[in-house]
N, C-alpha and C positions, 0 to 999 in steps of 0.2 A: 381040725383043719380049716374050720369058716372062721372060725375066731382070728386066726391072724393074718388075713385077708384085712378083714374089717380093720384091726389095729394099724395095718401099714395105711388104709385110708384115709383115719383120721390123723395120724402123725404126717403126710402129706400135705393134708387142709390148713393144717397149723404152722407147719414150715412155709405154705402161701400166704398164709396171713402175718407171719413176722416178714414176708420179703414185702409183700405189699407194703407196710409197717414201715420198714427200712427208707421203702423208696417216697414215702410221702415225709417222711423225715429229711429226707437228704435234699428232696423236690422243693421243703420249707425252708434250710437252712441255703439252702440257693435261692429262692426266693428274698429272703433278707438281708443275706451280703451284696454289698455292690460295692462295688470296684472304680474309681473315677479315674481316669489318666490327667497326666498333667497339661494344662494349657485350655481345661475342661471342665463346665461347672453343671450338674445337675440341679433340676427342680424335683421336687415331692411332692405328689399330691395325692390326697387323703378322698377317698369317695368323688375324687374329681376337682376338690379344692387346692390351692396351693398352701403349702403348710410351709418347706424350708428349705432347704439348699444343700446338694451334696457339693464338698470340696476334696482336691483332688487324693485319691489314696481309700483306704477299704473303708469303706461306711453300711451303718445296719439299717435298717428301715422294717416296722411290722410288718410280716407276709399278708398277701391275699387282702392286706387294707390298704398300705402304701403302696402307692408304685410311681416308678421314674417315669415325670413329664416330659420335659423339654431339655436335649443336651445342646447345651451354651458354650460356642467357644469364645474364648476370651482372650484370645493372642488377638494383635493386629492382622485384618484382613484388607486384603487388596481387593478393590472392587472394580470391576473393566464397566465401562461406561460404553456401550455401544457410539459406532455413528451414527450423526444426524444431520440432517441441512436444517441453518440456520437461518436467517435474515437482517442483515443487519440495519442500522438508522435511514440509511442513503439507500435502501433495495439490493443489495447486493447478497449473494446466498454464498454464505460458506458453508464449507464440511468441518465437523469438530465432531471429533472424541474425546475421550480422556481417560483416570483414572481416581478412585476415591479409596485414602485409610482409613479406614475406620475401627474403632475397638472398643468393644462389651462393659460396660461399666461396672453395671446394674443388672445381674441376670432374670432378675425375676420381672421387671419392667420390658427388659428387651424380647422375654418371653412371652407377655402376657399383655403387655398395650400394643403392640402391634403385630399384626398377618404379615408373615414372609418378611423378615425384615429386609433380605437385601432388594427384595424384589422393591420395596417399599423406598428403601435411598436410592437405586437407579434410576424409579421413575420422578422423584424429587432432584436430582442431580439437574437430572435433564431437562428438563420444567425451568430450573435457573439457571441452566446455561445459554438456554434461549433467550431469557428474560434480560440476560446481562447482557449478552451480544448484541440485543434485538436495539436496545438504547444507547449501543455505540455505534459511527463512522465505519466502514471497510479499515480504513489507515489506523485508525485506533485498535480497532480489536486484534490488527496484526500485529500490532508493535505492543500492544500492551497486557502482553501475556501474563506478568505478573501480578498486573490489576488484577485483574478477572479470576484468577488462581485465588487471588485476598478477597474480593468480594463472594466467590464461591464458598470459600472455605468458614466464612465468617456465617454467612444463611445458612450454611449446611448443620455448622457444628449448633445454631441454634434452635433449628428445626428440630432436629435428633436429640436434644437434651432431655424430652419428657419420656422417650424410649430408653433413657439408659446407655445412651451410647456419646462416644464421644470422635467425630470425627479431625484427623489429626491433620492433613494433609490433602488437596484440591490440586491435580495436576490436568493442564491441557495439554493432549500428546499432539494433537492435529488440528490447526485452523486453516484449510486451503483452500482458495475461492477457485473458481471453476476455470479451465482450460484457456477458453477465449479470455477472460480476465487479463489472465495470469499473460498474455501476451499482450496485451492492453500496457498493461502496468510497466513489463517490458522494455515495450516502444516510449513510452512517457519518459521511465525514467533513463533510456538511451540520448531521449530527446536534450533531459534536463541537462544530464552531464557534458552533454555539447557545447551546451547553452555555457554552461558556467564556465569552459576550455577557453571557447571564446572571446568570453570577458575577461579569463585571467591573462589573454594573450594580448589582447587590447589595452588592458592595464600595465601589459608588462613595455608597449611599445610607446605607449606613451608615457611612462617611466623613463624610457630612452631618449626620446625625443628631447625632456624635461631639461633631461642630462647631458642632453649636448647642445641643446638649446643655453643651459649655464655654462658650461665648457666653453663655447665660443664667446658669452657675454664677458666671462674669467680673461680670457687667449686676447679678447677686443680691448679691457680694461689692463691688460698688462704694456698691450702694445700703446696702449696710449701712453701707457705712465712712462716705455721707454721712447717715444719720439720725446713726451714732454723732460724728461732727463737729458736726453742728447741735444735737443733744442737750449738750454741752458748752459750745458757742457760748450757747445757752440757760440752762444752767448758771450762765456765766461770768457773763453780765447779770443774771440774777436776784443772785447774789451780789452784784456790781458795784452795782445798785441798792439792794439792801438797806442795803449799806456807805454810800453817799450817803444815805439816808434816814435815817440810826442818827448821822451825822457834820454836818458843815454844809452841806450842798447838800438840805436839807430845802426850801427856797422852790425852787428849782431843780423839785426832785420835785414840788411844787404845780404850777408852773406845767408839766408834763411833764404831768402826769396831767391839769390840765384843757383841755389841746391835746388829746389824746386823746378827751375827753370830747363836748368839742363836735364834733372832728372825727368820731366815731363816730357822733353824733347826725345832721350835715350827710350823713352818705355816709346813711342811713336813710333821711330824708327823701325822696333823687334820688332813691331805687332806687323802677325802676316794678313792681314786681310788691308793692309795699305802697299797700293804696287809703286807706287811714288812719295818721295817725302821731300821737301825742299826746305833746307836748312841752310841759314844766313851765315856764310863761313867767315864773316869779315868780325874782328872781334870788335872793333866798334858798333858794331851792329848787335853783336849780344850784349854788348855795354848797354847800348843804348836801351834793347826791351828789358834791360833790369832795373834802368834807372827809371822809365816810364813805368813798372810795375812801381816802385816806389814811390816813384810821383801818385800814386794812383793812393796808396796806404796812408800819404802822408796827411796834414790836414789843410784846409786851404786858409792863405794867409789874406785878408781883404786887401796887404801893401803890394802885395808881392802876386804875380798871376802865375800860373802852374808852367815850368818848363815846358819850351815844343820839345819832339822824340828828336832827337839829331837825326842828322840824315844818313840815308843808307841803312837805316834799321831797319827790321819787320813790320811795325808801325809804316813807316813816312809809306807818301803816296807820290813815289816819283815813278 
């Protein structure tokens, strides 16, 4: 009856020693599989050395000698750039943040040359963003956001090169000078665009001015050219007439001149702002102003002295 006491004992001690057995087995083969996800690079290190690199997917490594150092990611990471006040050439303090890409080259250099790496590029970010702003104008570093994004990005990605890393991209999200400024600037540039309204309206009046200043000089040079044509025209008939009076269209000229005559006397007569007219009704009397109008056209002869008006005309002085 002791005897199988003692038998289930030891059958006991020995089904603990294979479970113990079990689980330092199970505890090794977990120990030396590792597992990488993607986007994800492991280091190995050996008694504390760096030996090699897991890459993404099931990798072995010796238990209890190996173990995983540093997990590396190596996707592009976005890196927030706190604010800061800056100062620019001319004293003026802006506010600037931003943002930095950056991506894992080299895991074992990003692991192992430098502490904390991002902590490492925010405070190098910052450092030259100061340094770039610091040696530019207020009006510059507002307007020349692109600059400064390329100068950034150019220091950065060559700072970071001995770390294994490669920065791809320098963005400023905020450059903005302080409140009073920013009202300053305001008023300035309310002032300028005034300024230039003004000019272009000044410009625009004495555009005007130009143009009608040639307008009239055009309207003065036309009128000239037609008195100096109707002065000619005038000319021309007078000659033209004289030549008929001096040749045979002498009765031609009579009966001219006392178409005129009457018809000068007819438009007299209508016209109502004359309340009296006195017309010589004796026809020898209009004989006679027709024949003095032609006595008047004709030319003088040195034998012959010009007819008196006969008497009883509009002429004589009885």
């Amino acid at each position: 009856m002791l005897v199988l006491p003692l038998r289930e004992t030891v059958m006991s001690g020995i089904e603990i020693l294979l479970l113990v057995l079990l689980l330092v087995v199970l505890f090794t083969a977990w120990q030396g599989i590792r597992t990488v996800p993607q986007g994800e690079v492991w280091t190995v290190e050996r008694f504390g050395a760096f030996t090699r690199l897991l890459q993404p997917g099931l990798n072995l490594i010796i238990p209890y000698i190996d173990r995983v150092g540093r997990r590396m990611n190596v996707q592009e990471v976005v890196l927030d750039i706190p604010e800061q006040a800056v100062i620019t050439r001319d004293n003026a303090t802006v506010a600037v943040d931003g943002i930095v890409y950056y991506r894992v080259m080299d895991p074992a250099r990003a692991a192992y040359q430098v502490q904390n790496l991002e902590q490492a590029l925010t405070a190098l970010a910052m450092t030259n963003i100061r340094a770039v702003i610091g040696e530019m104008e207020l009006d510059a570093a507002l307007s020349g956001r692109e600059r400064i994004n390329s100068s950034l990005l150019q220091i950065l990605d060559g700072a970071t090169d001995p770390w294994g890393v490669k920065v791809s991209r320098v963005e400023l999200r905020r450059v903005e000078p302080p409140e009073n400024l920013v009202r300053a600037m305001n008023l300035q540039m309310t002032a300028e665009r005034e300024r230039r309204a003004t000019l272009l309206r000044a410009e625009g009046e004495k555009a005007a001015l130009i143009l009608a200043a040639e307008g009239r000089r055009e309207a003065a040079m036309r009128d000239a050219e037609a008195r100096e044509r109707l002065a000619r025209a005038e000319a021309e008939a007078t000659r033209m007439v004289a030549e008929a009076a001096s040749g045979t269209g002498e009765a031609a000229l009579r009966y001219f001149v006392s178409d005129r005559y009457v018809k000068a006397f007819e438009a007299l007569g209508t016209n109502p702002a004359h309340k009296l007219v006195v017309v010589p009704m004796e026809a020898s009397g209009l004989a006679g102003g027709v024949a003095a109008a032609l006595e008047l056209l004709r030319p003088a002869s040195p034998a012959m002295p010009p007819a008196p008006p006969p008497e009883g005309g509009p002429w004589s002085r009885g």
